[in-house]
N, C-alpha and C positions, 0 to 999 in steps of 0.2 A: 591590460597589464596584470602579472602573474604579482601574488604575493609568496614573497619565498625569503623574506628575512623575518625577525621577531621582532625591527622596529617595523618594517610595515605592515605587520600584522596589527600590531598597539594602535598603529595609525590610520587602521581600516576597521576598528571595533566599533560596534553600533550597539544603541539602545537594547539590553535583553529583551524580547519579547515573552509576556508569559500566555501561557496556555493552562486552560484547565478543562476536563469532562465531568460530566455526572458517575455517580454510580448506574448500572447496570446490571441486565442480567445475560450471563456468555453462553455457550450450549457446551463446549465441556473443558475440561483440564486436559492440556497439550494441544490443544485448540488456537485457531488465533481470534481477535475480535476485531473490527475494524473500527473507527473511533469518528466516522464523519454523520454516523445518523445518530450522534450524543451530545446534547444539551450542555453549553458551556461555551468558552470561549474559544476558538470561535464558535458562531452559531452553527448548529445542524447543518449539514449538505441534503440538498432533495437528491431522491433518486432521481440515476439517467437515465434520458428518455431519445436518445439518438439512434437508435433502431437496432439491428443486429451486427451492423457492420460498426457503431459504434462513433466515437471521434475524440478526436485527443481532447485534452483537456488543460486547464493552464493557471496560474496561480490567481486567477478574475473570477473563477468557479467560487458562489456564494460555500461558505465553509472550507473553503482551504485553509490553512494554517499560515500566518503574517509572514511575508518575507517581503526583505528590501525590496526598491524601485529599482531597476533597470538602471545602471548608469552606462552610456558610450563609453567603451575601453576602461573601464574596471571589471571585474568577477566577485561571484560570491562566495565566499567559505562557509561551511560551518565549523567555527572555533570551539564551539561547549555546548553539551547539553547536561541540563539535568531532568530529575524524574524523582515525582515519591507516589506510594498508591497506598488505598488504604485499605484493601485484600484484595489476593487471588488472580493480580498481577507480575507474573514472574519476569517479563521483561515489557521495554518499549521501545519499540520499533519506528525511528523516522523514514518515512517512504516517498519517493514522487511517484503519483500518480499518474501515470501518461496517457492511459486512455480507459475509457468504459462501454458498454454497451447497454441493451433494452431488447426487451421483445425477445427473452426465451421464454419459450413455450415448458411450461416445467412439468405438463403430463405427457409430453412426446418424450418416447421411446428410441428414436428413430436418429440418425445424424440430422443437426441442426448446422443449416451453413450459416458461416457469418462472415468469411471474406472481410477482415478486419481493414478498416483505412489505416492510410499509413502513419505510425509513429508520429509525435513528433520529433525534433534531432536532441533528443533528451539521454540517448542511451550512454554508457559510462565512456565511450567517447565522443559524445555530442553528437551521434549521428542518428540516422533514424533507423541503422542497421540488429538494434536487440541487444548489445553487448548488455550482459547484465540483469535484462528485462525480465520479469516473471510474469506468472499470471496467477490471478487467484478468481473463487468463486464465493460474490459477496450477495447476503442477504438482505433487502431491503424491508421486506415485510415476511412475518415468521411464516415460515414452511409448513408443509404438513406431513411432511415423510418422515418411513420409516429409517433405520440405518441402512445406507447407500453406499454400494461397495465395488462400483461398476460404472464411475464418471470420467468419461477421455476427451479429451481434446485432440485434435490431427493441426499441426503448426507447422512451419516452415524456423527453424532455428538460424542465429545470429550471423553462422557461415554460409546461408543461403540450401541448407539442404533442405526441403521439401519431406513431406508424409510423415514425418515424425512425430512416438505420442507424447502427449501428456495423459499422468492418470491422477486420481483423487481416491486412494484407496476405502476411506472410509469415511461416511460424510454423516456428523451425526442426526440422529432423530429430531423431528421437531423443534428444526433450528430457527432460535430465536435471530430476529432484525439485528445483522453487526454481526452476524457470523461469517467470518473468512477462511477460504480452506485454500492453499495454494496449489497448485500444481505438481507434480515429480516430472520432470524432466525426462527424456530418455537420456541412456549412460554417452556421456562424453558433453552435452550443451549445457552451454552456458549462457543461453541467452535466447529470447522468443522475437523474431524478426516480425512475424506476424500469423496470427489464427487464421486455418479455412475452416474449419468444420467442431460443433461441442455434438457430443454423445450422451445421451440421461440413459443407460441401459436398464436402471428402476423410475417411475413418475415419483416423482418427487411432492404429487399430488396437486397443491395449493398454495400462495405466496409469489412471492416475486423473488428473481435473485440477478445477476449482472456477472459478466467475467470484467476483470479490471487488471493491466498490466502496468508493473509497476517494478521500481529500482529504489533498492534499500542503498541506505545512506546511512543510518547510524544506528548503533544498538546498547541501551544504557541497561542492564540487570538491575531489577528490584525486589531483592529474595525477601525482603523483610519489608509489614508493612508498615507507613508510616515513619519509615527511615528514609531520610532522601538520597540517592542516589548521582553519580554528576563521574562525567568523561570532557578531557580538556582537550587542546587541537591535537597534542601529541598522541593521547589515547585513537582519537576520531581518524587520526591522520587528513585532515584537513580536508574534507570532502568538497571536491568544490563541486556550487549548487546554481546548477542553467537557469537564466535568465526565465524569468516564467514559471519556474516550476511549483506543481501543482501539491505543494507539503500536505501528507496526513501521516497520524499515527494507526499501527495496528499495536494491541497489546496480546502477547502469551499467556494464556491464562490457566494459574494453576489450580482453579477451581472453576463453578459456573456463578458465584453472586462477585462477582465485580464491582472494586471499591472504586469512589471518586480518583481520580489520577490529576495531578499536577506537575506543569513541569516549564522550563525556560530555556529559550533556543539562541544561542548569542552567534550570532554574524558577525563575519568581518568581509569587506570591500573592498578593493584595490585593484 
């Protein structure tokens, strides 16, 4: 059942969930950071360790972010979120996470295949066709490279065309654990069906990193810090959030010392 009036909206609200992270430290301003290998509640996520082809992922992955239980014939919304940070957080970003991978080789030069598995049916129409989907390239443990200005991806986009790139124009220097750098698309897609092939055209030396393809869901601004910030279903436009889904935050970071972040995610049901 859809919720589409504002009594049953009232009538499908649930308990806030709060969330909190540590402070940090991000690799640069205009950057993004990713918030699942940071101490708080919930706990840290381990890196993944599913090989290059990767596998989806699901709201049971230790360090996801609290969402409702699955109910037969209800959905989930998100109704509100709020956020406050206490530097160098310029915005925060609700994502699902749909899939990850393991095993790049980060001193090859050379095309890396990864023949990604398939989606789950997570995309912004619940299929497992990409509507929406992005990729990004996240750090588990800090890197040792220089700045990187020469990182592509070859993906099959949401319409089903094949060979098309993705690039990572600049990827910065000895990038700290929680460093996330997205994708650019080629002109016209909206959406990543699935990965064949990552490209390192510089070694990136030492560390570990992961590509992880994901669908943003909401975006709260928090230009000041230690002011709390908050978007209501009208702002959100009522996102509705697939059964399972794998909730994490990334934050925009307008500097690299990164203050603790707090924030609360209100659901509604029906």
């Amino acid at each position: 059942m859809a919720i589409s009036t504002e009594d049953q909206l009232l009538a499908g609200l649930r308990q806030p969930e709060f969330c909190y992270s540590a402070a940090f430290t991000g690799a640069a301003a205009g950057g993004f950071h990713s918030a699942v290998y940071l101490a708080g509640r919930p706990g840290a996520m381990a890196a993944p360790s599913s090989g290059l082809a990767g596998a989806a992922v699901t709201s049971s992955r230790a360090g996801a972010l609290p969402l409702p239980a699955a109910v037969a014939g209800s959905n989930i919304y998100l109704a509100g979120m709020d956020a406050s940070q206490a530097g160098n957080v310029g915005s925060v970003l609700l994502v699902d996470r749909l899939w990850d991978n393991s095993g790049i080789t980060v001193t090859t030069t050379t095309g890396q295949t990864v023949n990604s598995a398939t989606w789950p049916s997570r995309d912004s129409s619940g299929s497992t066709l990409g509507a929406g989907v992005l990729v990004g390239l996240e750090v588990s443990a800090t890197l040792g490279n220089g700045a990187v200005t020469n990182t592509t991806l070859t993906y099959t986009n949401s319409a089903g065309t094949a060979s098309r790139t993705g690039t990572i124009t600049s990827f910065p220097a000895a990038a700290p654990t929680g460093t996330f750098m997205p994708f650019l698309l080629a002109a016209g897609d909206v959406g990543v069906r699935s990965i064949q092939t990552l490209t390192l055209g510089t070694t990136y030396v030492s560390g570990t990193m992961h590509l992880v393809a994901y669908r943003v869901l909401a975006l709260v601004p928090t230009p000041q810090s230690n002011v709390g910030a908050s978007q209501d279903f009208l702002q959100l436009g009522l996102p509705r959030i697939w059964d399972n889904s794998a909730l994490q935050f990334l934050y925009l970071l307008a500097g690299t010392a990164g203050g603790a972040v707090s924030s609360s995610l209100n659901f509604a049901q029906g």
